[in-house]
DSSP file (Angstrom, degrees, kcal/mol; ACC not computed):
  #  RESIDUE AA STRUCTURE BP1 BP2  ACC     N-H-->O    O-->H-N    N-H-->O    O-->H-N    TCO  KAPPA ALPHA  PHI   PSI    X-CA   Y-CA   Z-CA
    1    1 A X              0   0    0      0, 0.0     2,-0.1     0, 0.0    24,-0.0   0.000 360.0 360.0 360.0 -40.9   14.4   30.5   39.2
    2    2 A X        -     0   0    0     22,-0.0     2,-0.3    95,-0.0    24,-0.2  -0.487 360.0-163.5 -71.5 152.0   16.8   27.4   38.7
    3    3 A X  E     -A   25   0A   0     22,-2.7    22,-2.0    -2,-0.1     2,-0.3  -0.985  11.9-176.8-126.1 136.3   19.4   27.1   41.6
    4    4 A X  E     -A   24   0A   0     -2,-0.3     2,-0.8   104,-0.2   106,-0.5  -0.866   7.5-173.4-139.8 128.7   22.4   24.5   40.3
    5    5 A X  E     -A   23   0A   0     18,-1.4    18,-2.8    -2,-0.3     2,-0.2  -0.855  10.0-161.2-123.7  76.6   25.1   23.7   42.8
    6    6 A X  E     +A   22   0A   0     -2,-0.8     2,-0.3    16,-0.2    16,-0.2  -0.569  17.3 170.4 -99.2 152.4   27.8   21.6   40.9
    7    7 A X  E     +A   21   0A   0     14,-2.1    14,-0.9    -2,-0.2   105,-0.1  -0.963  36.8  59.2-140.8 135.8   30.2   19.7   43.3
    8    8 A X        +     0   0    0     -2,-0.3    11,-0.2     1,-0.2    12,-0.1   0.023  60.6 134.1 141.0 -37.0   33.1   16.7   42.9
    9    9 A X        +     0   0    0     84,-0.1   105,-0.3    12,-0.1    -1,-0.2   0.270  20.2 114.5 -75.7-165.6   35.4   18.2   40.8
   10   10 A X        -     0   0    0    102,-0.1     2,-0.4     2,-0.1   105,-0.0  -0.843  62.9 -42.9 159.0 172.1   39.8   18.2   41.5
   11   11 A X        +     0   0    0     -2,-0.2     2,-0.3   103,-0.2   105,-0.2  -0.615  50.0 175.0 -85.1 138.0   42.6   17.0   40.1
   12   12 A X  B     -d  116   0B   0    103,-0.7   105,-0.7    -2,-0.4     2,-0.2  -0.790  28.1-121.1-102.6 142.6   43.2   13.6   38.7
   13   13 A X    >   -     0   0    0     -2,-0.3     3,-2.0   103,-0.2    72,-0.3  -0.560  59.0 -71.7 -80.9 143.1   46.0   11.8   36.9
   14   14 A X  T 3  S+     0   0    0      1,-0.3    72,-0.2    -2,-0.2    -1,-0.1  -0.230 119.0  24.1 -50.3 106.5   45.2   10.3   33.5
   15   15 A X  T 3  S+     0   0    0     70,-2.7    69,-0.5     1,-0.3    -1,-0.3   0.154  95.6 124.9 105.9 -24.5   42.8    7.2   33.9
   16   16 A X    <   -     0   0    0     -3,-2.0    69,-1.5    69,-0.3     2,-0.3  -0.049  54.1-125.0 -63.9 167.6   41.8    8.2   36.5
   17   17 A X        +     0   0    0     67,-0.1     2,-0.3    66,-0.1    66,-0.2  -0.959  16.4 178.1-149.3 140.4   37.5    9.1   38.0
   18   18 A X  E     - B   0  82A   0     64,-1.3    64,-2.4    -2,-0.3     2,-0.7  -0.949  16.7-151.5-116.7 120.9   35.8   11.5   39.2
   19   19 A X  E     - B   0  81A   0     -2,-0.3    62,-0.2    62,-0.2     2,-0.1  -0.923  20.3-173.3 -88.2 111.1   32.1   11.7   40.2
   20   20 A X  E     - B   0  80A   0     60,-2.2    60,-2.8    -2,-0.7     2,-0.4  -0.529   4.2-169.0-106.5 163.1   30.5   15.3   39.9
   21   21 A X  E     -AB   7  79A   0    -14,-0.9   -14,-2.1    58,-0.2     2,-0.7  -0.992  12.2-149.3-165.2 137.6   27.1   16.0   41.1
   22   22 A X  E     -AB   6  78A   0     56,-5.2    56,-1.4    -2,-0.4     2,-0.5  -0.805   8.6-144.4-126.1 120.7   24.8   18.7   40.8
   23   23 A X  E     -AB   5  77A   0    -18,-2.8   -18,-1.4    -2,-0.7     2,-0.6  -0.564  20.6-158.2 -79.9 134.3   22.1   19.9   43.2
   24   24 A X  E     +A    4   0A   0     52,-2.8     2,-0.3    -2,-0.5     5,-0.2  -0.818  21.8 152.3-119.0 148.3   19.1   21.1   41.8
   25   25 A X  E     +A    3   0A   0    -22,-2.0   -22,-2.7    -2,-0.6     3,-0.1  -0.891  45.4  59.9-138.0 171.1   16.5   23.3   43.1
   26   26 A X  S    S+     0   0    0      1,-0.3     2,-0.2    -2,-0.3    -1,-0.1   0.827 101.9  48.2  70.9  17.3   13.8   25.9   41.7
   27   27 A X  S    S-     0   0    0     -3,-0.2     2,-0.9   -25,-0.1    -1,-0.3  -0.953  97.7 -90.2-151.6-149.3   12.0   23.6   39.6
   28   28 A X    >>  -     0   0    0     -2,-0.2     3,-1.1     1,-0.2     4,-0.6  -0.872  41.5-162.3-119.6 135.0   10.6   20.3   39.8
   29   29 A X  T 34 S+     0   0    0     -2,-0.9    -1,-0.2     1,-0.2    -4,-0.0   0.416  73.2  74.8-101.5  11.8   13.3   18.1   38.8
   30   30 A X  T 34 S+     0   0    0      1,-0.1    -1,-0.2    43,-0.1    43,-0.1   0.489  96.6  48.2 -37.6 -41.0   11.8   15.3   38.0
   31   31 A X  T <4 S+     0   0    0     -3,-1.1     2,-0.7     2,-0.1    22,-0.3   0.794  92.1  95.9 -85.4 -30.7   10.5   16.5   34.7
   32   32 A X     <  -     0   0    0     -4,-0.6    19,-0.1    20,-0.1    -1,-0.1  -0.478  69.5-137.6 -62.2 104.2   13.5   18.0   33.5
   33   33 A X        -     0   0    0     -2,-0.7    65,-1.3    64,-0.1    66,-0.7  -0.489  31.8-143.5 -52.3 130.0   16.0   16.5   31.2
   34   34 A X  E     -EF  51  97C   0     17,-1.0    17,-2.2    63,-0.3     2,-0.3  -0.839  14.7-165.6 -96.0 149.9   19.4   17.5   32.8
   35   35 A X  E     -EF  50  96C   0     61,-4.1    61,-1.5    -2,-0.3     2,-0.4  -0.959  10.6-150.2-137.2 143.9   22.4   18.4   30.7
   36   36 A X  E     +E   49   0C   0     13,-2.3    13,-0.5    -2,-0.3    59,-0.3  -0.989  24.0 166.6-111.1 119.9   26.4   18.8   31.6
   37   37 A X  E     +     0   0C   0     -2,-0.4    57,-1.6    11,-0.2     2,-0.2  -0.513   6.2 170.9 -88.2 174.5   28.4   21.2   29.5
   38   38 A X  E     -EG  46  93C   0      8,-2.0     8,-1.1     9,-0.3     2,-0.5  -0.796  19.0-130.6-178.7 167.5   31.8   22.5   30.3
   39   39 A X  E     - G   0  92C   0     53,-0.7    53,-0.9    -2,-0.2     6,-0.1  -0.977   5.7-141.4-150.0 141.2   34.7   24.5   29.0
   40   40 A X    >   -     0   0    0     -2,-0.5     3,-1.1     4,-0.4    51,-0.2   0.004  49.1 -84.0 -64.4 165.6   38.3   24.3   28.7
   41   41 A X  T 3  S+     0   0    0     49,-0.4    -1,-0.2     1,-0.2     3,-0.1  -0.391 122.5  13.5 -66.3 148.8   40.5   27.2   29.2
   42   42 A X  T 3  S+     0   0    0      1,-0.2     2,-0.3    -3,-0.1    -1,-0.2   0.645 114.5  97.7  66.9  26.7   40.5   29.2   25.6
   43   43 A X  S <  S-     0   0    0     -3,-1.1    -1,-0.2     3,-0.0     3,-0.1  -0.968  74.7-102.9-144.7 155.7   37.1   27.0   24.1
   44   44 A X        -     0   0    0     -2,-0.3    -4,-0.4     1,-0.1     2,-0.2  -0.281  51.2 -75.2 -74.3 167.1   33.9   27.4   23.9
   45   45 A X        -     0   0    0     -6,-0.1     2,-0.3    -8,-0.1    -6,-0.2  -0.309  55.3-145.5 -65.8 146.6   31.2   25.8   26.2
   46   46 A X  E     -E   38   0C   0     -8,-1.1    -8,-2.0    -2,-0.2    14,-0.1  -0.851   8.0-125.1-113.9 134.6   30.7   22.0   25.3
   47   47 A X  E     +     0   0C   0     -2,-0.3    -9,-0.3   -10,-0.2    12,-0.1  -0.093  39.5 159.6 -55.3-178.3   27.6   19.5   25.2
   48   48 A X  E     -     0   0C   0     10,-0.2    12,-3.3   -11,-0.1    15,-0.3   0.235  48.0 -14.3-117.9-100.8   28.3   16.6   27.1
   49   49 A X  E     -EH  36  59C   0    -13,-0.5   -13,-2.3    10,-0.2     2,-0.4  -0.927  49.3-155.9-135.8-179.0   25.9   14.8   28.1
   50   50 A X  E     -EH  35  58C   0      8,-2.4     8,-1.8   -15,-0.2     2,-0.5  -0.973   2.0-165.3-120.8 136.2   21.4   14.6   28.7
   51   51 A X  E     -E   34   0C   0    -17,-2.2   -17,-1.0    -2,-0.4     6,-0.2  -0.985  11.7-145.6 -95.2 120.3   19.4   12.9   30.7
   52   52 A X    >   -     0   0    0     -2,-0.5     3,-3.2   -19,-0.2   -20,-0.1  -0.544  34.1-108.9-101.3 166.8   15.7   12.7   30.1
   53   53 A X  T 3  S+     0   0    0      1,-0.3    -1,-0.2   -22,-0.3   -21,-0.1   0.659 118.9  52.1 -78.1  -5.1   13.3   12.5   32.7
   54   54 A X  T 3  S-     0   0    0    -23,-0.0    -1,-0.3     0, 0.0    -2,-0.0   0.138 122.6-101.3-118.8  47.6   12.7    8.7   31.7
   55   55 A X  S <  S+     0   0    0     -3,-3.2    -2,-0.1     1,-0.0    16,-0.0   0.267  73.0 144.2  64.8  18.1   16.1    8.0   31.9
   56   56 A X        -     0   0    0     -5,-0.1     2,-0.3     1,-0.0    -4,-0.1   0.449  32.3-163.1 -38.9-160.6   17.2    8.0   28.2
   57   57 A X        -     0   0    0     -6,-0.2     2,-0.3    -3,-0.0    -6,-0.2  -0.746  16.5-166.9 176.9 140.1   20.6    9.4   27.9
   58   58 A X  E     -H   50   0C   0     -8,-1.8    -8,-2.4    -2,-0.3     2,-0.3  -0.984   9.8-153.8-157.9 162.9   22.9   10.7   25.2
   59   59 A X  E     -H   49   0C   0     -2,-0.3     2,-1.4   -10,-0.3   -10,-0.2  -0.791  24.8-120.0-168.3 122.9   26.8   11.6   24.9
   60   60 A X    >>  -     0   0    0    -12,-3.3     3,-4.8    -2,-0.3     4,-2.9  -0.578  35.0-126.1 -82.2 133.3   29.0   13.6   23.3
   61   61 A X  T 34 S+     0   0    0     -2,-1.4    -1,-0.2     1,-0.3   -13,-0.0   0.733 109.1  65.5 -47.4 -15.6   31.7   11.2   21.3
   62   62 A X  T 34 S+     0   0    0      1,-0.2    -1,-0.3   -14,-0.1    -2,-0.1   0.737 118.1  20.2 -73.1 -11.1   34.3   12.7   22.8
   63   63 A X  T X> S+     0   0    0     -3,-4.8     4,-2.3   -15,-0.3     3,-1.7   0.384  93.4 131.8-132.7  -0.9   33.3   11.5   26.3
   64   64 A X  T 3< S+     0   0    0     -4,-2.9     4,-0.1     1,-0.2    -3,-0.0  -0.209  81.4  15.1 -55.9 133.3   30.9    8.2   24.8
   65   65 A X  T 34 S+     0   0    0      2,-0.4    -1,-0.2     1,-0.1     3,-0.1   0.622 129.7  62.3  85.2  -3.9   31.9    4.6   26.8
   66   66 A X  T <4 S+     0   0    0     -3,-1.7    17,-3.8     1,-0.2     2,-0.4   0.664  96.9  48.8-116.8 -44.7   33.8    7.0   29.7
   67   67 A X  E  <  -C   82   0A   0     -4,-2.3     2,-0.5    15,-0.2    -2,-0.4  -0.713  63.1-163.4-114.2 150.2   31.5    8.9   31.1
   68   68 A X  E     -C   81   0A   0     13,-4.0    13,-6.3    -2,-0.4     2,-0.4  -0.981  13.3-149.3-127.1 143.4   27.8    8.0   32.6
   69   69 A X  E     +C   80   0A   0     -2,-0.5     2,-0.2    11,-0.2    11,-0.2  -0.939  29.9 172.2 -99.6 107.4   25.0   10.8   33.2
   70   70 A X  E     -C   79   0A   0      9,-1.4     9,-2.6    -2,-0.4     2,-0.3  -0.840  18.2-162.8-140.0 156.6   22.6    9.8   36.3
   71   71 A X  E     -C   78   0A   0      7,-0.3     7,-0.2    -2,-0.2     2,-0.2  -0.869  10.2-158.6-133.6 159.9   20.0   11.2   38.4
   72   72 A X  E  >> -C   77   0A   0      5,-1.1     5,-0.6    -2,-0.3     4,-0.5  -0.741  10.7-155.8-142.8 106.7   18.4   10.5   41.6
   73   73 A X  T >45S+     0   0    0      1,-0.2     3,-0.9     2,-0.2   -44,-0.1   0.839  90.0  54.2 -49.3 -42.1   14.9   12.0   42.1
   74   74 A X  T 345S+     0   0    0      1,-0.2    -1,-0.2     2,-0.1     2,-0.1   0.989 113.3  40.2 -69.2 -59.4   14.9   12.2   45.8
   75   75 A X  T 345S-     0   0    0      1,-0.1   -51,-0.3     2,-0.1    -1,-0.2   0.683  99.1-134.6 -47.9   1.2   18.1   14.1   46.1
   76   76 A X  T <<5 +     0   0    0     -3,-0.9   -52,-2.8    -4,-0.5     2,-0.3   0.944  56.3 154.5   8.0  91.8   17.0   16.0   43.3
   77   77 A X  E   < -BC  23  72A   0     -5,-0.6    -5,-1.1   -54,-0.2     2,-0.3  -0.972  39.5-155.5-152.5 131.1   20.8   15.4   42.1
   78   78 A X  E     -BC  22  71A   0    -56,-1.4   -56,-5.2    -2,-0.3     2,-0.3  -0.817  22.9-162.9-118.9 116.2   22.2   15.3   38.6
   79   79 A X  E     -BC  21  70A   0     -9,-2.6    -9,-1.4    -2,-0.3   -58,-0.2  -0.760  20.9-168.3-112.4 152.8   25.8   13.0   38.2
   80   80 A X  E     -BC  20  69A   0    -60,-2.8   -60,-2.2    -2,-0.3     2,-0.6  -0.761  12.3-160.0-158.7 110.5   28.0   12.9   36.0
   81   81 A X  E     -BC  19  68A   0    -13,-6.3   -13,-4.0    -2,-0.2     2,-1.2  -0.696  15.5-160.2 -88.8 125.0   30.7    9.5   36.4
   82   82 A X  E     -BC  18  67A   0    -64,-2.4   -64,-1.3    -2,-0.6     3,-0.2  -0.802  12.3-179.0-131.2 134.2   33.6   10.0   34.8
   83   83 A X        +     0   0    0    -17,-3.8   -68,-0.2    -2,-1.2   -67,-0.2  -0.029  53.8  15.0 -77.3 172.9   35.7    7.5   33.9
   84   84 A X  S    S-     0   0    0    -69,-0.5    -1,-0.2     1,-0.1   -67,-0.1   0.717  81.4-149.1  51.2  40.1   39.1    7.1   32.1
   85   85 A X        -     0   0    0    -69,-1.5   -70,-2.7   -72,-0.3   -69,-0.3  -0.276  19.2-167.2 -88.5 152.8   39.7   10.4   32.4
   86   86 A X        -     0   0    0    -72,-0.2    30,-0.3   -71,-0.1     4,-0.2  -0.345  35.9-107.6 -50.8 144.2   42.0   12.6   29.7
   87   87 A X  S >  S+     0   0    0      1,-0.1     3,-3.5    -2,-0.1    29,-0.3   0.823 114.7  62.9 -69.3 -35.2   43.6   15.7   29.4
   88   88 A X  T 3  S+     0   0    0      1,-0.3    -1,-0.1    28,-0.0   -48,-0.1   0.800  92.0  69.5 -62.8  -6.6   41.2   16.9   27.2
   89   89 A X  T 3   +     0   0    0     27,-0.1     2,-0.4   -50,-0.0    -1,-0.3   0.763  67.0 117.5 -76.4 -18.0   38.7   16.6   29.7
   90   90 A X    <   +     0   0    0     -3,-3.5   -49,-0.4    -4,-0.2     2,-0.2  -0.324  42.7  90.5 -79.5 125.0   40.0   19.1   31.6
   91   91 A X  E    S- I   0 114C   0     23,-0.7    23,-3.2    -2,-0.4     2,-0.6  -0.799  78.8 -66.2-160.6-170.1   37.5   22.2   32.0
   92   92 A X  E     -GI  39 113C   0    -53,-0.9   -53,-0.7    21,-0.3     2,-0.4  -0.789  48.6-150.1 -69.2 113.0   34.8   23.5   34.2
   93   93 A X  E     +GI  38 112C   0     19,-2.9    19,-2.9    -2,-0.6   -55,-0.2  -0.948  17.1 179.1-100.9 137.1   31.6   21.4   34.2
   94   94 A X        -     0   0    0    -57,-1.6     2,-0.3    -2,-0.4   -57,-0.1  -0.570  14.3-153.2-122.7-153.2   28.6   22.8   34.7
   95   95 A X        +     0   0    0    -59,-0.3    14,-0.3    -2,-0.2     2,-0.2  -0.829  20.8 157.8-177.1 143.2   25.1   21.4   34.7
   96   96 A X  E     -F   35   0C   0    -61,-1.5   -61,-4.1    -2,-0.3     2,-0.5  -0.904  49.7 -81.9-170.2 174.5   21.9   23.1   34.0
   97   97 A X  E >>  -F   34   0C   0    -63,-0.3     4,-2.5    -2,-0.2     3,-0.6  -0.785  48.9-113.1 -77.1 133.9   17.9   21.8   32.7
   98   98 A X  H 3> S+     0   0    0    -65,-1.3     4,-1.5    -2,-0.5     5,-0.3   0.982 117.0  57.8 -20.8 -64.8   18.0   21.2   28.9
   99   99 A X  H 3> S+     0   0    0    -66,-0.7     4,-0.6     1,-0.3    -1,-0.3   0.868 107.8  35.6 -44.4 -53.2   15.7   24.3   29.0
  100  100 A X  H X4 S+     0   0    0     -3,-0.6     3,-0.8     2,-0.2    -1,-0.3   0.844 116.0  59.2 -81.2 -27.1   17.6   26.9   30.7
  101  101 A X  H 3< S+     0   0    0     -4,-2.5     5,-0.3     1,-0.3    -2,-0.2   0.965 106.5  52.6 -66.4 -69.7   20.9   25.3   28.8
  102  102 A X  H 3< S+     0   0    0     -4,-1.5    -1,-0.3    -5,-0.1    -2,-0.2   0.598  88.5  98.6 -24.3 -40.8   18.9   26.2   25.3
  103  103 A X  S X< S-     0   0    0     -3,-0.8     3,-1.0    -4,-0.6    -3,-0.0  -0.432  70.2-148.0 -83.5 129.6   18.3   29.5   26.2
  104  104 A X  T 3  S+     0   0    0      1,-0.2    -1,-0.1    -2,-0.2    -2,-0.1   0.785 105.5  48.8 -68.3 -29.2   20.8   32.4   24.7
  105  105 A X  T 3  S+     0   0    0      2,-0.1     2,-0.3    -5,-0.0    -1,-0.2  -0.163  92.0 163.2-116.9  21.2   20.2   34.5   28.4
  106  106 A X    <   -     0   0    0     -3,-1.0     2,-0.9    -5,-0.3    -6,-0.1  -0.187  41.3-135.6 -48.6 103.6   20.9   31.2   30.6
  107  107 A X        -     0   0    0     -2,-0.3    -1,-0.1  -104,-0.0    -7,-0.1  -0.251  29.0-176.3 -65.4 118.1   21.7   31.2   33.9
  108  108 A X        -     0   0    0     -2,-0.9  -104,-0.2     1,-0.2     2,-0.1  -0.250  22.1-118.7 -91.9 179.9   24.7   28.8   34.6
  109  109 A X        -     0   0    0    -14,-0.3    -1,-0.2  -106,-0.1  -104,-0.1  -0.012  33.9 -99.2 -86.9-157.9   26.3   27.9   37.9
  110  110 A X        -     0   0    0   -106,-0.5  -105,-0.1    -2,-0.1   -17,-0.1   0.451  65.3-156.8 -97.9   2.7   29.8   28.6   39.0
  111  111 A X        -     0   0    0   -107,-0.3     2,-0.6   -16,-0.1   -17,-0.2   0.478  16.8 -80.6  39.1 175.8   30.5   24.9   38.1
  112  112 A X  E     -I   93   0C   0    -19,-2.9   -19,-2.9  -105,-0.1     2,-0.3  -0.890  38.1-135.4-108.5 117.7   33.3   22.4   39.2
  113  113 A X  E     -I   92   0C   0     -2,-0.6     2,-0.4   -21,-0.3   -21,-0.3  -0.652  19.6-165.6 -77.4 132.9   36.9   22.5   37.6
  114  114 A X  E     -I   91   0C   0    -23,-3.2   -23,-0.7  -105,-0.3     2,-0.5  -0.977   4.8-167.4-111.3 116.2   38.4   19.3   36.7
  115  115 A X        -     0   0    0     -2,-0.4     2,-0.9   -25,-0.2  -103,-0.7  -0.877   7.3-167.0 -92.8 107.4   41.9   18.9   36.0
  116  116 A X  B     +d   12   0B   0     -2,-0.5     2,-0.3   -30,-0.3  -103,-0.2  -0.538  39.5 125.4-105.0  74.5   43.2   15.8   34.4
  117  117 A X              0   0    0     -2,-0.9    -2,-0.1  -105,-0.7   -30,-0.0  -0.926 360.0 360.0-134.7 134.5   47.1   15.9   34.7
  118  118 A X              0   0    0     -2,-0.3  -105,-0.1  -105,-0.1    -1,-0.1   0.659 360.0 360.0 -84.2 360.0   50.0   13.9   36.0
């Protein structure tokens, strides 16, 4: 039912930022807390960050103070700025609703690769 259409990502040098964005459709996406996972080559998928639908926010420590998690209700479009960027950042991000992420039978997107390398 969810459609998520993540966009932005490419390569970067170390320090470098990237803004990613996901469109969402197939629910209303105003009530949904959004979440970004992603995973590195040879790891599992990783939390990120949330957004709740009144704009609360919360961060995995590896990516707290670098990266900021944003929405815009008219676009119905899910960001995710990241700053300062690593190597260790480099993976797939995807994006999904808290709900469908929670779910063992979740439908993901094809996500956006970011690579952070000089």
């Amino acid at each position: 039912q969810v459609q998520l259409v993540e966009s932005g990502g490419g390569l970067v040098q170390p320090g470098g930022s990237l803004r990613l964005s996901c469109a969402v459709s197939g629910t209303l996406f105003r009530v949904n807390a959004m979440t970004w996972y992603r995973q590195a080559p040879g790891k599992q998928r990783e939390w990120v960050a949330t957004e709740r639908p009144d704009g609360i926010t919360h961060y995995a420590d590896s990516v707290k103070g670098r990266f900021t998690i944003s929405r815009d209700n008219a676009k119905n479009t899910e960001y995710l700025q990241m700053n300062s960027l690593k190597p260790e950042d480099t993976a797939v991000y995807y994006c999904n609703t808290l709900r469908e992420a929670s779910n063992s039978n979740a439908n993901w997107g094809q996500g956006t690769r970011v690579t952070v390398s000089a």
